[in-house]
Phi, psi and omega in degrees: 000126165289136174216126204208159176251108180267118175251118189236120183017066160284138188226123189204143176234185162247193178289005184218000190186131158292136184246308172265100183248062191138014221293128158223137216200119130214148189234135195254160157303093163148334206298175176241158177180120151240147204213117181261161188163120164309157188305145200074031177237012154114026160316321203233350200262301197320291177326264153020260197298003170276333161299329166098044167283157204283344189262011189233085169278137163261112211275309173229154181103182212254127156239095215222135180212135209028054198037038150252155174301092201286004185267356189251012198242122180269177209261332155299311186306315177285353179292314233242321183293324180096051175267143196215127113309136125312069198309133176293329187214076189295136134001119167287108165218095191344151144080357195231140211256171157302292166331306180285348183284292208279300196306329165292305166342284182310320165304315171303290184318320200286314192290339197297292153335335172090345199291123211283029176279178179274143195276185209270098194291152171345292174297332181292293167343292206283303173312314180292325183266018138323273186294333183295266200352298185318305175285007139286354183095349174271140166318140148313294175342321183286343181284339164280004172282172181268171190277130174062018164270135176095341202251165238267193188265325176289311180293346165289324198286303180322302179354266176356315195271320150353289159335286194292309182316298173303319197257026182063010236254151187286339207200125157213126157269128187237134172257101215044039154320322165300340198251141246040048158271134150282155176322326172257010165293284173298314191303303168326312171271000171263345196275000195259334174298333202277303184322324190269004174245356180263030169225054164181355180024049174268154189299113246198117179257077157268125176248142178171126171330307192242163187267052162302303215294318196284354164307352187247323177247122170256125217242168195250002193228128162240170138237131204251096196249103183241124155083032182082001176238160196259119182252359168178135167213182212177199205226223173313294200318326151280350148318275188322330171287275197329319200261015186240303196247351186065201209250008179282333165259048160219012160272000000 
């Protein structure tokens, strides 16, 4: 089956302002796509309602991934679908571990799925998500933290990727992954985006301000998203003009 994420002239407001004026995107599966833009031009607004979040109508266009209507889908369902968000400021949430967070995850995706495996033993667990952290490069240990408490800006970004590493997904969006990183921070969490995609080859969504990031993830796609609409897209190269002339000659 080819599989993509198709978007045709979306249109989304909040309860007050128009946000989204026209969006049309499609992202196939293995592809790279980054999509730039200064704060406020609907970068996270983008993100967002494809994952379905509730403060965002989509008033007109087409949403679609694997050829369902992703508007007729609640945001687990588009999860279970094989859809991934990153979050730009992913969520403190006391008391609840890593470990047990992601095996309810997995369990979920797998009943959505249908699947006819057995269900997911402790142990079989505990071995995969080992072994994902190893090859990532993470401590056993982190997995016994609350989630995302306490923790540094880069170890929220790892989380994430942690996430996305388990639960495969076909289509993952990261949203300003980059931000708040030092330099050697960021070199870190892209070689672990790279790693999670050359053993799953899913379809790769960077939203981010500055082109730092795509030296590390090279994307085969850029896009230019200013004032709720996509005005131009291209290839590296158009990174580079952006990081040259900034984003004042594409208004």
């Amino acid at each position: 089956m080819n599989i993509e994420l198709n978007i045709k002239n979306l249109q989304a407001r909040t309860k007050t302002t128009e946000i989204l004026h026209g969006i049309n995107l499609t992202v196939k599966k293995g592809e790279v796509h980054a999509i730039m833009g200064p704060n406020g031009s609907g970068k996270s607004t983008l993100a967002q309602i494809i994952l379905g979040h509730p403060k965002f109508e989509v008033t007109r266009g087409v949403l679609e991934f694997k050829k369902k209507n992703l508007l007729l889908l609640s945001p687990d369902q588009r999860a279970n679908l094989g859809l991934f968000l990153a979050w730009q400021n992913p969520k403190t949430i006391s008391g609840v571990k890593i470990a047990p967070f992601l095996k309810q995850a997995l369990e979920a995706k797998r009943r959505s799925q249908k699947s006819k495996k057995a269900p997911l033993k402790v142990r079989e667990y505990q071995k995969l998500l080992l072994q994902t952290m190893e090859n990532l490069k993470m401590k056993p240990e982190f997995a016994e933290r609350y989630l995302n408490e306490g923790f540094s800006g880069g170890e929220k970004k790892k989380s994430e990727i942690l996430q996305m590493s388990l639960l495969k997904p076909d289509i993952a969006i990261l949203d300003e992954i980059d931000s708040g990183l030092d330099v050697d921070a960021l070199k870190e969490v892209c070689q672990s985006i790279s790693l999670a995609k050359s053993e799953n080859n899913f379809g790769l969504v960077l939203i981010t301000h500055y082109p730092r990031i795509l030296q590390y993830l090279k994307p085969g796609y850029v896009h230019i998203l200013l004032n709720g609409k996509i005005v131009k897209s291209g290839n590296w190269k158009l990174a580079q003009k952006i990081e040259q002339q900034g984003y004042a000659a594409f208004r």
